[in-house]
VMD Tcl script that draws the C-alpha trace (Angstrom):
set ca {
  {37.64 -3.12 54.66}
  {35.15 -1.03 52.98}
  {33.37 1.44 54.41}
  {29.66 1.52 54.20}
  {29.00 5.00 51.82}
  {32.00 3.17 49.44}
  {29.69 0.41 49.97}
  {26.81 1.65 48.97}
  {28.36 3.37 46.09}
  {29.56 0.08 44.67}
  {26.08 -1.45 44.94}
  {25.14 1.60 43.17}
  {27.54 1.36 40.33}
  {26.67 -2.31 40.22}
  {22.81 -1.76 39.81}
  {23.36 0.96 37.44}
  {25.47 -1.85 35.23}
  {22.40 -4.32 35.48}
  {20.24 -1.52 33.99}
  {22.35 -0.36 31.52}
  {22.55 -4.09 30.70}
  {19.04 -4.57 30.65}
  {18.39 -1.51 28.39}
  {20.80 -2.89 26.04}
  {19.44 -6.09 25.76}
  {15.83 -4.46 25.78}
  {17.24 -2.82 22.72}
  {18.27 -5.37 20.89}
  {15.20 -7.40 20.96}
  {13.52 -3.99 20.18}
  {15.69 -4.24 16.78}
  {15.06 -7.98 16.09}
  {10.97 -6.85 15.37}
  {10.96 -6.69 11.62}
  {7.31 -3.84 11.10}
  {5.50 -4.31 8.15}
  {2.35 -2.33 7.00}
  {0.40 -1.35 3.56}
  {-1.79 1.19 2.50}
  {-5.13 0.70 3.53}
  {-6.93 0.15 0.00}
  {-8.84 -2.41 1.57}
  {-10.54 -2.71 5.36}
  {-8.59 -3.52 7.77}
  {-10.06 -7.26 8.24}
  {-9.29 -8.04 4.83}
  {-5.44 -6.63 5.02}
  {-5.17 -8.48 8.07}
  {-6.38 -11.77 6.10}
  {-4.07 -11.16 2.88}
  {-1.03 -10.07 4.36}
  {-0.88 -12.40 7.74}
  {0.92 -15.12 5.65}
  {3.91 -13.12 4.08}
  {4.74 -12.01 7.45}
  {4.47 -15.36 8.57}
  {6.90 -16.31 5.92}
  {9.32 -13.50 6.15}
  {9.56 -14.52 10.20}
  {11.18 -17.76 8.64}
  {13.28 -16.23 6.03}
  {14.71 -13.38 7.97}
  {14.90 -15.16 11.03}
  {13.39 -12.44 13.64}
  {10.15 -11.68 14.26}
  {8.11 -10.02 12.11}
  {4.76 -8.04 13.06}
  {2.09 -6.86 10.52}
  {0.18 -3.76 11.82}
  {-2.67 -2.01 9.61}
  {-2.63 1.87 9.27}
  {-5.69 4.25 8.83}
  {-5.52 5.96 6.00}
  {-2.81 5.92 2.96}
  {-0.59 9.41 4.50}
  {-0.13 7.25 7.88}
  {1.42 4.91 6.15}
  {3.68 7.53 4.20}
  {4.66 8.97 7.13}
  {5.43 5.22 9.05}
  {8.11 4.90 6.04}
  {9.64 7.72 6.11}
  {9.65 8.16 10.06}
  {10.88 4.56 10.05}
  {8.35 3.79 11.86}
  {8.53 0.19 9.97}
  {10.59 -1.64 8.71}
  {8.73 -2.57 4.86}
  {5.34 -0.82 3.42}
  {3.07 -2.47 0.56}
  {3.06 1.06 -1.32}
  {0.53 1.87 -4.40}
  {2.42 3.68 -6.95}
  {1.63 7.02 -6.04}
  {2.28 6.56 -2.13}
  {5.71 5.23 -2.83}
  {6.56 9.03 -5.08}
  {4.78 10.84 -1.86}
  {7.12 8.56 0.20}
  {10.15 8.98 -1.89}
  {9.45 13.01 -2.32}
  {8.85 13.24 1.86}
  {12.56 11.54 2.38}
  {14.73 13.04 0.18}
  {14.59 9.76 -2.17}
  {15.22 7.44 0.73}
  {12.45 5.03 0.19}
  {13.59 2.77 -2.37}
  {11.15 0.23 -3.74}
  {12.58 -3.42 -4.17}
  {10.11 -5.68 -5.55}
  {6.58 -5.40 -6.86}
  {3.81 -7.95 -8.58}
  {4.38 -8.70 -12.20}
  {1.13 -7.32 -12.92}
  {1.99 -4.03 -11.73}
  {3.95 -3.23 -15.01}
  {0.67 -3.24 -16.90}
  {-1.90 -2.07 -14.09}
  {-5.44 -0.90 -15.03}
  {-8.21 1.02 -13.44}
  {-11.61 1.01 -13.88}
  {-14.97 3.03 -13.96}
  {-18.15 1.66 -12.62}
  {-21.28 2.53 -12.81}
  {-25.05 0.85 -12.43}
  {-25.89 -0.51 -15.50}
  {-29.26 1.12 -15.91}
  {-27.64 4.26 -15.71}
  {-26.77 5.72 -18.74}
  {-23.27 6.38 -18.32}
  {-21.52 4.24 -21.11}
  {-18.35 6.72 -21.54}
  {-16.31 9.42 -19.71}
  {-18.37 11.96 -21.48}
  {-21.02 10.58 -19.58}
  {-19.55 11.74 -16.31}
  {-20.38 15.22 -16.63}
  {-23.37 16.03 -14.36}
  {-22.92 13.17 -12.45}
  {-21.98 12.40 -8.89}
  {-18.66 10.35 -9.17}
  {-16.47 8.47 -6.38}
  {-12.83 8.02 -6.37}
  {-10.77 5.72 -3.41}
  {-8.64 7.80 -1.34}
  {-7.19 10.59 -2.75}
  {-3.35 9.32 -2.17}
  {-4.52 6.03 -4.09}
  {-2.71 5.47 -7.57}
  {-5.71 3.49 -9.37}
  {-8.38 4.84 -7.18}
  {-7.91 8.64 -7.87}
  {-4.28 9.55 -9.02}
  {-4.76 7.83 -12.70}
  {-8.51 7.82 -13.12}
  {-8.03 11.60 -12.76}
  {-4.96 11.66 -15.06}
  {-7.16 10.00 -17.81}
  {-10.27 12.18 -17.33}
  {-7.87 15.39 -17.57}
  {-6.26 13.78 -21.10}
  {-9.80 13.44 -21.98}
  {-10.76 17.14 -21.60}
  {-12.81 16.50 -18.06}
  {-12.39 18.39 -14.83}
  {-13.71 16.68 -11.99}
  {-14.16 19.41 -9.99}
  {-15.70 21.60 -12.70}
  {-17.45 18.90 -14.65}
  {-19.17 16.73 -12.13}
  {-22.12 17.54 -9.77}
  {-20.24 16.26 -7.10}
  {-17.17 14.63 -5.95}
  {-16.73 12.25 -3.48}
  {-14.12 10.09 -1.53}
  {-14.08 6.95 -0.22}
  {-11.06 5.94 1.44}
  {-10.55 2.23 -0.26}
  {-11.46 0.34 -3.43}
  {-14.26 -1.90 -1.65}
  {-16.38 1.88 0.14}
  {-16.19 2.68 -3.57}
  {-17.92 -0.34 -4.82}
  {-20.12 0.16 -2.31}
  {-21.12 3.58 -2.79}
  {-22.21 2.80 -6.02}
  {-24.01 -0.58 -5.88}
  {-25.87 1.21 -2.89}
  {-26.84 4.98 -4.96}
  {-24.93 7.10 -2.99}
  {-22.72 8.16 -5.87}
  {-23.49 7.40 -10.18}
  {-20.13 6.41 -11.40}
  {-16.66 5.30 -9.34}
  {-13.04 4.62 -10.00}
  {-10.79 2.07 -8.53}
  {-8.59 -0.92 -8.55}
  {-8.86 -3.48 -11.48}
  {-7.52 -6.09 -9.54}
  {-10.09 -5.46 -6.34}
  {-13.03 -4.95 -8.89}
  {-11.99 -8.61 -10.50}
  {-11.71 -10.01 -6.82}
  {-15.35 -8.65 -6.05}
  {-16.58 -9.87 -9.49}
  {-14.88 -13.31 -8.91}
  {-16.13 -13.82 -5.31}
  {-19.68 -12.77 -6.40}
  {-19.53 -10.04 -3.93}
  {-21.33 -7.44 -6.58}
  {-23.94 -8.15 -9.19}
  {-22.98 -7.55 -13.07}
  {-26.29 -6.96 -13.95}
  {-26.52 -4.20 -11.89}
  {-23.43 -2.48 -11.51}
  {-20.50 -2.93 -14.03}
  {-17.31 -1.76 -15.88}
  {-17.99 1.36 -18.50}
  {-14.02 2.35 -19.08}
  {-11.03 0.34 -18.43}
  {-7.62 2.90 -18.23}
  {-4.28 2.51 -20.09}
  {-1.67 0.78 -18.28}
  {0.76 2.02 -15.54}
  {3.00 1.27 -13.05}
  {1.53 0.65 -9.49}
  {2.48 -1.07 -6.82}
  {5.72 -2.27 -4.96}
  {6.99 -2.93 -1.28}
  {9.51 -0.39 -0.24}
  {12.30 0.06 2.35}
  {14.00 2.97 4.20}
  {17.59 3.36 2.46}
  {19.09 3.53 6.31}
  {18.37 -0.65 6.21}
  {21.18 -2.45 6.88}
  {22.40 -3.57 3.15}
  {22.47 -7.27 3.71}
  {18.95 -6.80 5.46}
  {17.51 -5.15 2.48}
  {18.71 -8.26 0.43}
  {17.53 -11.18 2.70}
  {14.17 -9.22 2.66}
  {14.52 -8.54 -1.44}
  {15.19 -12.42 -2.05}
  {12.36 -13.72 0.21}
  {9.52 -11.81 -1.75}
  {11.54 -12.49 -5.15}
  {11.47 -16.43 -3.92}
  {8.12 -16.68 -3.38}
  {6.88 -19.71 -6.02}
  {3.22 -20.44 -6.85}
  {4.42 -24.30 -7.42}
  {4.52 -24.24 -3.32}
  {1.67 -23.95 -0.95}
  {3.06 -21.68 0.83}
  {3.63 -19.37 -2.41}
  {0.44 -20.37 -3.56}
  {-1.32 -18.90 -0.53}
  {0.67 -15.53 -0.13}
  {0.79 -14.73 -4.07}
  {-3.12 -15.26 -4.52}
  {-3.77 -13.72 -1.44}
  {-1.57 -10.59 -2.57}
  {-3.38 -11.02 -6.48}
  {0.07 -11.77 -8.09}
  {1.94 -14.35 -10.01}
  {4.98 -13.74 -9.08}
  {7.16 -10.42 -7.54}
  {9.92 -9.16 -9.75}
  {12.64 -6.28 -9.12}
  {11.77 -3.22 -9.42}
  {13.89 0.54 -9.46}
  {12.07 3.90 -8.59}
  {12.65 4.88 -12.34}
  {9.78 3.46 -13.09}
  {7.38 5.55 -10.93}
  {8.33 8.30 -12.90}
  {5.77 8.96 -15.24}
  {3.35 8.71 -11.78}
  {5.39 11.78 -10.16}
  {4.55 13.53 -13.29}
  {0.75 12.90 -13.40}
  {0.79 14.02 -9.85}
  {2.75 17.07 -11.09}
  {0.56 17.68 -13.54}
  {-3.10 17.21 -11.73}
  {-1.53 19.22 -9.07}
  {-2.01 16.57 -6.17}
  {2.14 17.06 -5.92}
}
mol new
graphics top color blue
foreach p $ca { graphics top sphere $p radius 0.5 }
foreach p [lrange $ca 0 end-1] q [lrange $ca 1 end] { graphics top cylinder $p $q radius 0.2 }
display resetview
């Protein structure tokens, strides 16, 4: 027969089981949430809208659920990577090196667009203006994105340095303005003369009639340069990082579904991608001293 305190002390051990059980299985389902985010070169309604459907699909392909969750500003989403935080980050080119720099080179990029072997910037500026070159600049009050963004400020300020311009000694005033729509915005509305940003969200804007050509328009379209790719922590499990890998390398604009998630994202397609290409962005942070 056993006594009552033995009792007790079995009930105990048995209760601490069914927690330690419950923890564990807690856990688990904790590790089956696949966390994606992205810089935030857009509001936060409009990265909702674009990257809603590739989550959606990667639920499918990876089979566990997946959660898209926008960041702030483009270091939160730095530091969500390299904390591992989440799971897969929609990097620009220049937030990937800051990522890659922050962890010791253990955020490796795995696939980006097609188009982001050739990306472009470009400067804007109201039509009426005056400003028909860089040269232009000088005097002027001029907007970049956020100051972590590749071809909102890392690459516009790479060119104006080849071209003999210091933004901080050759303009009247610089500005920031997070993401590539606040700097469309700041100069269809006056606040600044001239911006630089993303070709690709300039087209969109253009495209969608969401800005007036006659009013405000390209003056100087940038060389080309690598830009952005989605990126993983290294510590993901091997055969995770490929099932992930394949699904964005799958995706096919002959399907609806690919249709959908590859317009939405501006691409034709996603192609491999190695960090050795992101090179020549470390050193034009290097050498405008943003690294």
């Amino acid at each position: 027969m056993i006594s009552l305190s033995r009792s007790r002390t079995v009930r105990c051990l048995m209760s601490c089981a069914a927690l330690v059980a419950g923890l564990t299985a807690l856990s688990a389902t904790a590790q089956q949430t696949f966390r994606v985010t992205t810089i935030p070169e857009e509001a936060a309604t409009e990265q909702i809208r674009k990257f809603t459907p590739i989550a959606a699909y990667l639920e499918k392909k990876l089979g566990m659920k997946v959660e898209f969750t926008p960041v702030t500003d483009y270091p939160a989403a730095v530091e969500a990577m390299v904390g591992k935080k989440v799971d897969l980050v929609w990097f620009g080119g220049f937030t990937f090196v800051q990522a890659s720099l922050r962890s010791g080179g253990k955020v490796i990029p795995i696939a980006q667009r097609e188009e982001d072997t050739r990306f472009q910037s470009v400067f804007i500026a109201k039509k009426n203006s005056g400003i028909k070159s860089l040269q232009d600049l000088k005097g002027k009050q001029v907007s970049f994105g956020s100051q972590s963004s590749t071809s909102g400020h890392l690459m516009p300020r790479n060119f104006l340095l080849e071209a003999k311009i210091d933004p901080e000694k050759d303009f009247k005033r610089v500005a920031y303005s997070g993401a590539h729509d606040a700097t469309i915005a700041s100069v269809v509305s006056g606040k600044v003369d001239a911006a630089a940003l993303d070709i690709t969200v300039w087209k969109k804007f253009v495209n969608e009639k969401k800005v007036d050509t006659n009013d405000v328009d390209v003056f100087y379209t940038t060389p080309t340069f690598f830009n952005y790719n989605w990126a993983v922590h290294a510590d993901m499990p091997a055969a995770l990082r490929e099932k992930v890998t394949k699904a964005l390398l799958d995706l096919d604009p002959a399907t609806p579904e690919g249709k959908e998630i590859l317009q939405l994202n501006r691409a034709t397609k996603y192609i491999p991608t190695k960090p050795e290409n992101y090179k020549g962005l470390e050193a034009a942070g290097r050498s405008a001293g943003l690294i």
